[in-house]
TITI-47288 format. One record per atom (N, C-alpha, C, O): chain; atom name; x, y, z. Coordinates in steps of 0.02 Angstrom, whole numbers. Layout:
// TITI-47288
PT:A:CA:X:Y:Z
...
This chain:
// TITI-47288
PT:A:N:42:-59:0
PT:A:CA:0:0:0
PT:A:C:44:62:0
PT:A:O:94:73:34
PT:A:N:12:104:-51
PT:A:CA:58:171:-43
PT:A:C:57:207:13
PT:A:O:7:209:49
PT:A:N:121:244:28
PT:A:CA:126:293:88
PT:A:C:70:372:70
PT:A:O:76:413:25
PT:A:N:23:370:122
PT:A:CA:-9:431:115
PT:A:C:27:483:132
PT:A:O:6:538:114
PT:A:N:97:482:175
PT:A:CA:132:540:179
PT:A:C:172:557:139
PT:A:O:215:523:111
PT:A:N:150:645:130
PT:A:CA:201:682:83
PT:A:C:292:685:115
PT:A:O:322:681:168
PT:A:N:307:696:36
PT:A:CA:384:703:52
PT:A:C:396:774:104
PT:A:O:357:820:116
PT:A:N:462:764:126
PT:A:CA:478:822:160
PT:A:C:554:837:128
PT:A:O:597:797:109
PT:A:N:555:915:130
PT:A:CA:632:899:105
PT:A:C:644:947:170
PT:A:O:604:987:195
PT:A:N:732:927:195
PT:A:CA:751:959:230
PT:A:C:762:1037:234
PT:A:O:791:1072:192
PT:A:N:739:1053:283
PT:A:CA:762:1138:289
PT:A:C:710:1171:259
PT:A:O:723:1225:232
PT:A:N:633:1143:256
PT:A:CA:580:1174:209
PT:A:C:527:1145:266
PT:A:O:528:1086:283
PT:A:N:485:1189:289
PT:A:CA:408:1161:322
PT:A:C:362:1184:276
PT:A:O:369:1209:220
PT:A:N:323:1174:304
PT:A:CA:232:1145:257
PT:A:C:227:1226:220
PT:A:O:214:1245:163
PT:A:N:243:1253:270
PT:A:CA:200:1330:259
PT:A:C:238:1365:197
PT:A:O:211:1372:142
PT:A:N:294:1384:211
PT:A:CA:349:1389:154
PT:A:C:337:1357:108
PT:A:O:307:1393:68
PT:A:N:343:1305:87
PT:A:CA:333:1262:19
PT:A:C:264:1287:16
PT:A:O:274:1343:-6
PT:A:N:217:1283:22
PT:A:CA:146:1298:-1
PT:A:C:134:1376:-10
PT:A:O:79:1390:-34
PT:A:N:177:1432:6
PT:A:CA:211:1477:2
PT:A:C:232:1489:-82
PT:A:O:207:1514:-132
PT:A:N:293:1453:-64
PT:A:CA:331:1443:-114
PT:A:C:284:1413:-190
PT:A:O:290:1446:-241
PT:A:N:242:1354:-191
PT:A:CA:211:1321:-232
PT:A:C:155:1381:-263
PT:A:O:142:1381:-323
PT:A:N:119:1442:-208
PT:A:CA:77:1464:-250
PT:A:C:103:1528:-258
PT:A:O:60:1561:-287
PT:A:N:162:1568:-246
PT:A:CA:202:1617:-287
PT:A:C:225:1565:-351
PT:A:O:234:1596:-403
PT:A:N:231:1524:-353
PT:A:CA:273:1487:-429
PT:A:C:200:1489:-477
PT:A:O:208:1508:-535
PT:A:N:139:1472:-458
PT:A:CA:98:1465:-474
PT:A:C:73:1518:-498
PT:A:O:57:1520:-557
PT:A:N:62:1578:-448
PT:A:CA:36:1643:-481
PT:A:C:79:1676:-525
PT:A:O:54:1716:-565
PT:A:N:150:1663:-526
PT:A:CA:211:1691:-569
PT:A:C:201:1651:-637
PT:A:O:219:1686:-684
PT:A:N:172:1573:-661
PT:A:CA:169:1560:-708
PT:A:C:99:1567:-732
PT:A:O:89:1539:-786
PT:A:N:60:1590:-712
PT:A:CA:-11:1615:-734
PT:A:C:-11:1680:-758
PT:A:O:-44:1695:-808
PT:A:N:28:1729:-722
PT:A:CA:28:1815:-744
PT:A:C:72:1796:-818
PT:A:O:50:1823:-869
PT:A:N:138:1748:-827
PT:A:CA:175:1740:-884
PT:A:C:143:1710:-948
PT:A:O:159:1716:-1007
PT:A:N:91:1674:-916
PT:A:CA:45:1644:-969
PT:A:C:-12:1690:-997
PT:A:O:-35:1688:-1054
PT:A:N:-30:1731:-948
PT:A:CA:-66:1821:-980
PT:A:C:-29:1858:-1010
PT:A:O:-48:1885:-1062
PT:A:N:25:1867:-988
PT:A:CA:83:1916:-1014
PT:A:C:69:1895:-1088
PT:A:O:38:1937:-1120
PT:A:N:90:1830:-1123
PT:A:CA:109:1806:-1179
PT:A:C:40:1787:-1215
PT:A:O:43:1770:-1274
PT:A:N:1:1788:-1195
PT:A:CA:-68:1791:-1218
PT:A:C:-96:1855:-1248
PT:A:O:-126:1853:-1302
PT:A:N:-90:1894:-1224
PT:A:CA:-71:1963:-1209
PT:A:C:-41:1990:-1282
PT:A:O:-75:2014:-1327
PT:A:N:19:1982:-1281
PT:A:CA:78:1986:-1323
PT:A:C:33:1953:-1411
PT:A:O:24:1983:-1464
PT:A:N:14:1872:-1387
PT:A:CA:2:1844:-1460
PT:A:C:-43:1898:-1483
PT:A:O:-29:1921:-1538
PT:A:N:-98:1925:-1450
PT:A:CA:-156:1945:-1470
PT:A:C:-120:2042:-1521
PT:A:O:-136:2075:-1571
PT:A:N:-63:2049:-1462
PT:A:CA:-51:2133:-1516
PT:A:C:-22:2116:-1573
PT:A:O:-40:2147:-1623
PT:A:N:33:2057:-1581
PT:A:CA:53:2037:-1650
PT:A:C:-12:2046:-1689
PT:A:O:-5:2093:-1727
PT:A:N:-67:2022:-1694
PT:A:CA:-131:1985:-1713
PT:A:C:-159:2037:-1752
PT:A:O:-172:2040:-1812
PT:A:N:-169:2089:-1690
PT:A:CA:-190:2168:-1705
PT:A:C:-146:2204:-1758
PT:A:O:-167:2239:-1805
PT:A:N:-82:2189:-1743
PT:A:CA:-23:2236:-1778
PT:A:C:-20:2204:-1861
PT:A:O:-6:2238:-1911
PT:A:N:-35:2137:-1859
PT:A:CA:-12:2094:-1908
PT:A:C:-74:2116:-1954
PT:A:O:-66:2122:-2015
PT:A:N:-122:2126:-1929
PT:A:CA:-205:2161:-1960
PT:A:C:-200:2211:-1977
PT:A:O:-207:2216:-2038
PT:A:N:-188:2263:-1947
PT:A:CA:-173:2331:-1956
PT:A:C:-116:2334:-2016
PT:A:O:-117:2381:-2056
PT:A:N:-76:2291:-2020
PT:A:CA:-24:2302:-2087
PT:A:C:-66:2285:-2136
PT:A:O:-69:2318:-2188
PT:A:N:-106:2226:-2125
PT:A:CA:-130:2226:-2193
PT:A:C:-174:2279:-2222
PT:A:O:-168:2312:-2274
PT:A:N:-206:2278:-2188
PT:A:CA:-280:2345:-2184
PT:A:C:-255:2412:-2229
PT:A:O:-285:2445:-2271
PT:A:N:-168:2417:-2196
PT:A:CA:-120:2458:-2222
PT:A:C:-104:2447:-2292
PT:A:O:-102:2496:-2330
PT:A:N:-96:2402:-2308
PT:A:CA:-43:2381:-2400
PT:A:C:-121:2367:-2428
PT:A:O:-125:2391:-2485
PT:A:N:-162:2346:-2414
PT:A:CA:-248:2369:-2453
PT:A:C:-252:2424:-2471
PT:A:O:-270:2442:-2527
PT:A:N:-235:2460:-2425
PT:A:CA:-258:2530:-2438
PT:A:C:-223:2564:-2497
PT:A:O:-246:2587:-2549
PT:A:N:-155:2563:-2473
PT:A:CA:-103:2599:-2514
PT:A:C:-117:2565:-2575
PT:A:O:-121:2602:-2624
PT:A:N:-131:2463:-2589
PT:A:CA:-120:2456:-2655
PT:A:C:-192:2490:-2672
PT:A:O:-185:2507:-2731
PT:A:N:-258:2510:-2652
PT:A:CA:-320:2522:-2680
PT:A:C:-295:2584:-2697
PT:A:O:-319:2604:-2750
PT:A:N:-245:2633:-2663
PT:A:CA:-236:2714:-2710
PT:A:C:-185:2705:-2755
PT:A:O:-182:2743:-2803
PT:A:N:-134:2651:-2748
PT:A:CA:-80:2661:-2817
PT:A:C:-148:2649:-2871
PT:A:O:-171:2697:-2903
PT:A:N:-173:2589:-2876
PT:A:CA:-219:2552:-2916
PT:A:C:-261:2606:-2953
PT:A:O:-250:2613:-3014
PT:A:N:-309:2648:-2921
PT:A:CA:-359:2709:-2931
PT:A:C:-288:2782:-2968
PT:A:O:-301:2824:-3012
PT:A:N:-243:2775:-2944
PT:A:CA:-199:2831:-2973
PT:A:C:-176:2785:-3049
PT:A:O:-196:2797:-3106
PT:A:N:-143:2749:-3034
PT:A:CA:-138:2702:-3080
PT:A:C:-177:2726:-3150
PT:A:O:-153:2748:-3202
PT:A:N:-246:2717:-3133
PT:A:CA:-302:2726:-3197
PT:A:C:-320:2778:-3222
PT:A:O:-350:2789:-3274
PT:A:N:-287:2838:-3153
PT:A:CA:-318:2900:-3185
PT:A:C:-274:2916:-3223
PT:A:O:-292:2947:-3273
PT:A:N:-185:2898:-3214
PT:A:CA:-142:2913:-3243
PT:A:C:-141:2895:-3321
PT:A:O:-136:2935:-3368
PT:A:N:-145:2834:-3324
PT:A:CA:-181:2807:-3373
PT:A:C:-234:2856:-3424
PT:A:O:-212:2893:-3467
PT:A:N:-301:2849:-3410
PT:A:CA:-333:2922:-3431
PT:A:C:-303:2965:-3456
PT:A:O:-299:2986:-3514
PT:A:N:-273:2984:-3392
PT:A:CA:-235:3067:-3425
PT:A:C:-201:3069:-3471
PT:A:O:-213:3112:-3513
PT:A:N:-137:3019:-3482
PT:A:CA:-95:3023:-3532
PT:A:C:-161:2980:-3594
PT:A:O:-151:3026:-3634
PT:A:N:-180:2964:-3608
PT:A:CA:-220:2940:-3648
PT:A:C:-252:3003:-3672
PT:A:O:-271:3010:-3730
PT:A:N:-258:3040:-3632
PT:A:CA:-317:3115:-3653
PT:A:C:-273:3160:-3693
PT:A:O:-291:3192:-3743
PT:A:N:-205:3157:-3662
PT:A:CA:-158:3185:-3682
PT:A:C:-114:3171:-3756
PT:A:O:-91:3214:-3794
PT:A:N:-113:3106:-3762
PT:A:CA:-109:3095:-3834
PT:A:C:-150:3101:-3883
PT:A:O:-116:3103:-3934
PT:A:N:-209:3105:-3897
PT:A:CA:-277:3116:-3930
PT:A:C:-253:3188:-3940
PT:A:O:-234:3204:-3997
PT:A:N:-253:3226:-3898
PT:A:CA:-229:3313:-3878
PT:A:C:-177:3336:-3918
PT:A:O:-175:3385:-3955
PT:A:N:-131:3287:-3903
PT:A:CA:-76:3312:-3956
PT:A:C:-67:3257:-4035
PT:A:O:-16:3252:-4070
PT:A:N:-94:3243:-4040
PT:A:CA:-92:3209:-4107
PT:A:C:-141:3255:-4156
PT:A:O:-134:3257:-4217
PT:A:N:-197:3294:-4113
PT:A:CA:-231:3345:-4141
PT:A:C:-191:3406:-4137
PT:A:O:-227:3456:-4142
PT:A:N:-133:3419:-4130
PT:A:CA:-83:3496:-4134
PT:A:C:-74:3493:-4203
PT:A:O:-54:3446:-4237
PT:A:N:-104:3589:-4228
PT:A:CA:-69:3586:-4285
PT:A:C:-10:3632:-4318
PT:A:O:4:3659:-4372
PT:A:N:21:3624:-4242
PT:A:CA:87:3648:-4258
PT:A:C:128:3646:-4195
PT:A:O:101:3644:-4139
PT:A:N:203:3649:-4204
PT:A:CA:250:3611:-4152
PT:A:C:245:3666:-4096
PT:A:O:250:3641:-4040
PT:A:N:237:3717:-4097
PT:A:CA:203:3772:-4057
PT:A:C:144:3751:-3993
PT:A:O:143:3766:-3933
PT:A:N:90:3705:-4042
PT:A:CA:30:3690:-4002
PT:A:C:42:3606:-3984
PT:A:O:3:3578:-3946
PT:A:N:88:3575:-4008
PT:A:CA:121:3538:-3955
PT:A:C:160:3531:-3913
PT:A:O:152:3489:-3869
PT:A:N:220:3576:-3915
PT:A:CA:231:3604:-3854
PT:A:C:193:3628:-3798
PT:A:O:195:3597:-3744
PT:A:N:160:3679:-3805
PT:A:CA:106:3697:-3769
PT:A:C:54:3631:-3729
PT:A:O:37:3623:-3671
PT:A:N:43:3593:-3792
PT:A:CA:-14:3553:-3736
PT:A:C:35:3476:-3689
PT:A:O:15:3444:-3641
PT:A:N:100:3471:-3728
PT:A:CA:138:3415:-3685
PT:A:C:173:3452:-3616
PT:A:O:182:3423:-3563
PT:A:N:190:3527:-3630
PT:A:CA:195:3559:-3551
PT:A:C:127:3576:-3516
PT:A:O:125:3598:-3459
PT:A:N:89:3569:-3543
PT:A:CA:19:3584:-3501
PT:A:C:13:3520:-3455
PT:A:O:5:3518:-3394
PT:A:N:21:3458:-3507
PT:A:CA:-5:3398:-3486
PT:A:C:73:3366:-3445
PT:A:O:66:3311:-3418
PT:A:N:126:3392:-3441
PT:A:CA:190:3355:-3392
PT:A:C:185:3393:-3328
PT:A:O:211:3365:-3279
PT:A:N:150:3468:-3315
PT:A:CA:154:3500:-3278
PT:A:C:96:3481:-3236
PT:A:O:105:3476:-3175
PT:A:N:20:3468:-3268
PT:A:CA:-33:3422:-3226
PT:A:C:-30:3345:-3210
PT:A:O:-67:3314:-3172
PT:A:N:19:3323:-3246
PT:A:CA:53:3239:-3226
PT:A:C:87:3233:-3172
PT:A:O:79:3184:-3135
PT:A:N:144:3294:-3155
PT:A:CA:155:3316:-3094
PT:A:C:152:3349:-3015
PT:A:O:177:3352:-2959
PT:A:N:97:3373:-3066
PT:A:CA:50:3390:-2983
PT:A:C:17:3334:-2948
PT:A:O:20:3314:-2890
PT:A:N:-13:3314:-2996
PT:A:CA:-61:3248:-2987
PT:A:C:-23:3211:-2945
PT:A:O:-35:3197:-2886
PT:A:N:42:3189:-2989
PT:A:CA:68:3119:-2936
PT:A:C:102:3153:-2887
PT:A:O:101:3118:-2837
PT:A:N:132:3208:-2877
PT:A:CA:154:3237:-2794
PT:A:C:83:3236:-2756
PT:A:O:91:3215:-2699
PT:A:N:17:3253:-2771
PT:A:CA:-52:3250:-2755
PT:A:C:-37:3190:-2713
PT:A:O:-17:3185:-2655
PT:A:N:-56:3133:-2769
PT:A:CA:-51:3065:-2757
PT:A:C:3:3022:-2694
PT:A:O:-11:2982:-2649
PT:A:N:78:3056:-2719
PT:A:CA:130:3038:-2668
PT:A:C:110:3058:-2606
PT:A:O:125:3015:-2564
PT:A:N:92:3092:-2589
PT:A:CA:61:3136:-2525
PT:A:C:7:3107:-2481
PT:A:O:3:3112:-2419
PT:A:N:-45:3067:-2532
PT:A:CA:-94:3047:-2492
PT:A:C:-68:2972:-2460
PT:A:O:-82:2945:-2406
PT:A:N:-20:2950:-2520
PT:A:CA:4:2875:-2494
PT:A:C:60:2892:-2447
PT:A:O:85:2844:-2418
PT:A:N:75:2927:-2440
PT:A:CA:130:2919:-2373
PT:A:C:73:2947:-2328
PT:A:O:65:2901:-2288
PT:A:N:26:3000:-2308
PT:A:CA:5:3008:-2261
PT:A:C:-55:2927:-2252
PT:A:O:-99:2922:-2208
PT:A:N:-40:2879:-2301
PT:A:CA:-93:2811:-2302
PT:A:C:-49:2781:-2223
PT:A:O:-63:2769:-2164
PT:A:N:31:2777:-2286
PT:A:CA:75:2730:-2224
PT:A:C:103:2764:-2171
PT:A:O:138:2735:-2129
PT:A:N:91:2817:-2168
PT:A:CA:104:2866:-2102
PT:A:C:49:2814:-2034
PT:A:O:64:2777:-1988
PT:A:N:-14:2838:-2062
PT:A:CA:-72:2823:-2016
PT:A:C:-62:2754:-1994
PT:A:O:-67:2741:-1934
PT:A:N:-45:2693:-2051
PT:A:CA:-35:2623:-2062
PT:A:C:18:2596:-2015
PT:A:O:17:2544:-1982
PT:A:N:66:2645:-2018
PT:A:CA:129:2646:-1976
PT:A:C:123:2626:-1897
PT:A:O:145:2583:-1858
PT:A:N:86:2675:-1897
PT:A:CA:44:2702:-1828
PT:A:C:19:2663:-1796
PT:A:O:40:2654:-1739
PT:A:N:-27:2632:-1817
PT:A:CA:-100:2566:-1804
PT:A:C:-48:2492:-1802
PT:A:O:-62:2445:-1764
PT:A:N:12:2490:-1848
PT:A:CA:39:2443:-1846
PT:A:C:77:2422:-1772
PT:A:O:73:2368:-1742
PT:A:N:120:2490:-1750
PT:A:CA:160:2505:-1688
PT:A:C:137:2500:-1625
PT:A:O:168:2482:-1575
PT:A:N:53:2526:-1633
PT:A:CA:31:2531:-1590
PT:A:C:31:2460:-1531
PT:A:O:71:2449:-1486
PT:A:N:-6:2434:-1543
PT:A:CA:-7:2352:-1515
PT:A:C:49:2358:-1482
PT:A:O:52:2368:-1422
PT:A:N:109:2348:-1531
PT:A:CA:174:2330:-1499
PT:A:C:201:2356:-1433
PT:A:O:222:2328:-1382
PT:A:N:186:2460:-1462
PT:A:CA:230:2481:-1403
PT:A:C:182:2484:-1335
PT:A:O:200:2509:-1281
PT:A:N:121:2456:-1349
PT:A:CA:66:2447:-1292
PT:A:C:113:2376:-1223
PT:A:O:113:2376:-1161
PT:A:N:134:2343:-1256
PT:A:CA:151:2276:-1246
PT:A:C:227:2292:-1209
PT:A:O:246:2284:-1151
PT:A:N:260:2317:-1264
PT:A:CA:311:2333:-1213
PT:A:C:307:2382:-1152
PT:A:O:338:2367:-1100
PT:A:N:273:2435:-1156
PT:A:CA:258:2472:-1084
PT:A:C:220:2423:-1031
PT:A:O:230:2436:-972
PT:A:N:190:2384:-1042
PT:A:CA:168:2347:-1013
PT:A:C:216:2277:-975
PT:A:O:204:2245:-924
PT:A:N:277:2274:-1028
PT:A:CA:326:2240:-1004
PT:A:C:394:2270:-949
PT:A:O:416:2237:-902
PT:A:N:414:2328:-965
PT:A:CA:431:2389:-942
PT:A:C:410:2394:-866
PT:A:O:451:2403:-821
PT:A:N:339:2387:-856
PT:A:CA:296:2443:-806
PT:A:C:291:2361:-755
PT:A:O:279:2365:-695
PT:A:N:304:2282:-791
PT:A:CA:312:2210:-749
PT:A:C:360:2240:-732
PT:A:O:342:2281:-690
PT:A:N:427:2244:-743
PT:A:CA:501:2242:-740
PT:A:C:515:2310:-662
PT:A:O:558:2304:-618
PT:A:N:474:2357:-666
PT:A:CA:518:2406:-615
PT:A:C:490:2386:-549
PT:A:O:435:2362:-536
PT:A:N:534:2399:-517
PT:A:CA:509:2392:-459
PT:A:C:459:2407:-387
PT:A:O:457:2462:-361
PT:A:N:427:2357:-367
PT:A:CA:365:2392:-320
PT:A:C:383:2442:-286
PT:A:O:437:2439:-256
PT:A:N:345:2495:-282
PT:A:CA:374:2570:-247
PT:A:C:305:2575:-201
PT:A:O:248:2583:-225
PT:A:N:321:2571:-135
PT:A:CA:276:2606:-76
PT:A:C:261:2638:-71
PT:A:O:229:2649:-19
């Protein structure tokens, strides 16, 4: 028949070890939130990037077509010049509105991945202050 008595180890009583057993216990439960925690901002961050490169590819895509257009409008335009005068004129009309447009354009897609940036980081640097703010020490 098995012994119903627990082990003892020397230099340790009941109270201590059961002490000891549920600090180990609550220390691997807060680590198992911690990292739970953690999977879930990757999750967020890993979402938020995409949400991000959607976006940006839905405005290259939409600039894409208008650009398209334009130089399309623009050749019709100048294939109707009837003279090197009024093609000049309408290919600096049309390189000088090609260039506004896409600095336009450049502008809105960096303020896309500006914002994207943002939403991406966020999660993260939530996680580390949170790791940070485990780490210092209890102050009275």
């Amino acid at each position: 028949m098995p012994s119903t008595k627990s082990a003892k180890l020397p230099g340790v009583d009941a109270e201590t070890a059961r002490k000891t057993i549920a600090f180990s216990t609550s220390t691997f439960a807060k680590a198992g939130d911690h990292s739970q925690k953690n999977v879930m901002a990757l999750v967020a961050s890993a979402t938020a990037l995409t949400t991000g490169v959607q976006a940006v590819l839905t405005q290259t895509t939409a600039y894409s077509k208008l650009a398209a257009t334009s130089h399309l409008a623009a050749l019709k335009a100048l294939t109707g010049a009837r003279s090197i005068q009024d093609l000049m004129e309408l290919q600096t009309q049309h390189a000088k509105a090609s260039i506004e447009q896409f600095v336009a354009e450049t502008g809105k897609i960096a303020e896309t991945c500006s914002t994207s940036v943002k939403g991406v980081v966020q999660p993260l640097q939530e996680r580390v202050t949170a790791a940070v703010k485990g780490l210092e020490p209890t102050r009275a």
